[in-house]
One Martini backbone bead per residue (centre of mass of N, CA, C, O) as a GRO file, in nm:
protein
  110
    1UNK     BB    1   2.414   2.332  -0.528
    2UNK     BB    2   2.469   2.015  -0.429
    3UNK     BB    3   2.454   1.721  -0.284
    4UNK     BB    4   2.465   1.420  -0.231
    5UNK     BB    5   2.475   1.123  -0.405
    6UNK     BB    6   2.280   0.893  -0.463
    7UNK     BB    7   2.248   0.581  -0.372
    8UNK     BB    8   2.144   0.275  -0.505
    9UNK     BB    9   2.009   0.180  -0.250
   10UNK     BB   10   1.825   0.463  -0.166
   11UNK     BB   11   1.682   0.445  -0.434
   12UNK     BB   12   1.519   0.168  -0.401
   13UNK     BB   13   1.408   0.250  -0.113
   14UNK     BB   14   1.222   0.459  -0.247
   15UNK     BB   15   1.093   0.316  -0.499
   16UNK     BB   16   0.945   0.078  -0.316
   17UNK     BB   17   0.769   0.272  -0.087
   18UNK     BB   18   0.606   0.458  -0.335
   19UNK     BB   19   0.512   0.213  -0.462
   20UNK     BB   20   0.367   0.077  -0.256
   21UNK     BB   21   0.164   0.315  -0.170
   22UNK     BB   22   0.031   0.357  -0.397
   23UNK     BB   23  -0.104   0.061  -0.405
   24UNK     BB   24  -0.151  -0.002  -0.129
   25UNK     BB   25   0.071  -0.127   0.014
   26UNK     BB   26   0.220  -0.322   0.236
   27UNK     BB   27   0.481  -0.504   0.322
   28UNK     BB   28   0.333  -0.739   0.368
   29UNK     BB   29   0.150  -0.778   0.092
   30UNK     BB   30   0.439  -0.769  -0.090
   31UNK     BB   31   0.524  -0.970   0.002
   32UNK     BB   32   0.350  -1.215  -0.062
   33UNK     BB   33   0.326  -1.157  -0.391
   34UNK     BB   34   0.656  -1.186  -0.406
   35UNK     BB   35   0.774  -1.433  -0.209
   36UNK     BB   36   0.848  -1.276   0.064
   37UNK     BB   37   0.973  -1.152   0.330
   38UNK     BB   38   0.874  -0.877   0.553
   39UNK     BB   39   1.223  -0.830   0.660
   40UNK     BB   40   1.299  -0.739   0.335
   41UNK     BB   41   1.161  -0.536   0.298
   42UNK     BB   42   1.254  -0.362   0.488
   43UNK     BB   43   1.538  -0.390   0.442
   44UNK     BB   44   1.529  -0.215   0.178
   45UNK     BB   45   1.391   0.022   0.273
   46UNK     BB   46   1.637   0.095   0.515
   47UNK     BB   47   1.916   0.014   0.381
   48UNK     BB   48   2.003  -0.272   0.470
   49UNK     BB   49   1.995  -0.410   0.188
   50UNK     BB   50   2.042  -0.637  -0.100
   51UNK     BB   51   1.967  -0.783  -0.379
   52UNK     BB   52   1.897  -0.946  -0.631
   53UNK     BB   53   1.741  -0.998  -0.905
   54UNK     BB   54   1.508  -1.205  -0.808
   55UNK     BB   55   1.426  -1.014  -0.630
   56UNK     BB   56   1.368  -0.742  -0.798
   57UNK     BB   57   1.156  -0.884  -0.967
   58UNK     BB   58   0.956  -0.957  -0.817
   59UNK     BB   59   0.883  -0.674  -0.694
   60UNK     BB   60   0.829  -0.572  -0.984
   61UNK     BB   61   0.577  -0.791  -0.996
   62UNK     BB   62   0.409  -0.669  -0.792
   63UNK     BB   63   0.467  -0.341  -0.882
   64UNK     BB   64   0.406  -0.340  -1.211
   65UNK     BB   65   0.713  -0.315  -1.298
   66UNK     BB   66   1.002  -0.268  -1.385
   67UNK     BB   67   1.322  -0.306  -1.257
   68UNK     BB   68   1.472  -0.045  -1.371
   69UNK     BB   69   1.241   0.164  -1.191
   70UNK     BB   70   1.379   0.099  -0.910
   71UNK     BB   71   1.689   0.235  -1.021
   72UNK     BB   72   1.572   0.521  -1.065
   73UNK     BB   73   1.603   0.839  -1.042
   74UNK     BB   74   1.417   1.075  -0.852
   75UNK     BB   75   1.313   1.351  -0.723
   76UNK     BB   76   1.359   1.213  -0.411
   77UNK     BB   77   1.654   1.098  -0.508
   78UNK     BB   78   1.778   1.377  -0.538
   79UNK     BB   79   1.918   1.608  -0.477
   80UNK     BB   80   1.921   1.942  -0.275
   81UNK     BB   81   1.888   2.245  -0.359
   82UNK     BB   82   2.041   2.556  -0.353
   83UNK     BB   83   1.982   2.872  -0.283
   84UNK     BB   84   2.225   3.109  -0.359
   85UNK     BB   85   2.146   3.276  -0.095
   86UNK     BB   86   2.190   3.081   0.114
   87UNK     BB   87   2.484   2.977   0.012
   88UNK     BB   88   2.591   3.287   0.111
   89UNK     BB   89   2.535   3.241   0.404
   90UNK     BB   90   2.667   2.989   0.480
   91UNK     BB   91   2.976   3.121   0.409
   92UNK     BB   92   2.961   3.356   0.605
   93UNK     BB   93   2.922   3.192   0.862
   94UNK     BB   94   3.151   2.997   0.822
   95UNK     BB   95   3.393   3.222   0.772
   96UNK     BB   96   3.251   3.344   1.051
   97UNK     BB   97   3.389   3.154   1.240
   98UNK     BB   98   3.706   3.120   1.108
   99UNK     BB   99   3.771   3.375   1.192
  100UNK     BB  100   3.762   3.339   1.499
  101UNK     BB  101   3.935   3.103   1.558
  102UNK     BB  102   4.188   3.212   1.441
  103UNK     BB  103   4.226   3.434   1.623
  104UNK     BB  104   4.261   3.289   1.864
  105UNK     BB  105   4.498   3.200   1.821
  106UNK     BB  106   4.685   3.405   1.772
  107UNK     BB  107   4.617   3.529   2.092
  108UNK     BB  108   4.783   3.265   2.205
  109UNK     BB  109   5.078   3.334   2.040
  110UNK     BB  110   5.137   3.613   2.154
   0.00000   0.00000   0.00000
């Protein structure tokens, strides 16, 4: 089973906050390099803004890569697998929810 499939906001985010750290360079120092402030890579960093296209090419021109790999998903933003003996767990243990649940229901109606 796979979890949610991560939207293109939040591959962005983690693909410049990864490469920003690679290069060893905090926010402030690649915000002057891009010629962005501070406040704009936070905020993409955060999830909370997307870019223009002229933002994205700085970016990437920034941390020396081309502007689509910071829009391609990589191993920290695919979901995240889980071990087939795990998720029969965790279904038998919904199930024994859902079946007190119920049984509390029927004797509610009784």
């Amino acid at each position: 089973m796979k979890g949610k499939k991560p939207d293109l906001r939040g591959i962005l985010a983690v693909n410049l906050k990864e490469q920003r750290k690679t290069l060893g360079l905090s926010q402030e120092k690649l915000a002057e390099i891009a010629n962005l402030s501070w406040q704009t890579v936070n905020s993409i960093e955060c999830h909370r803004t997307w870019v223009s296209d002229k933002t994205l090419e700085s970016l990437a021109d920034a941390l020396k890569i081309e502007s689509f790999q910071l829009l391609l998903p990589s191993e920290n933003t695919l979901p995240k697998s889980i071990n087939p003996d795990e998720a029969v767990k965790k279904l038998v243990k919904i199930k024994r929810s859902f079946d007190d649940s119920f049984n509390e229901i029927v004797n509610l109606i009784k």
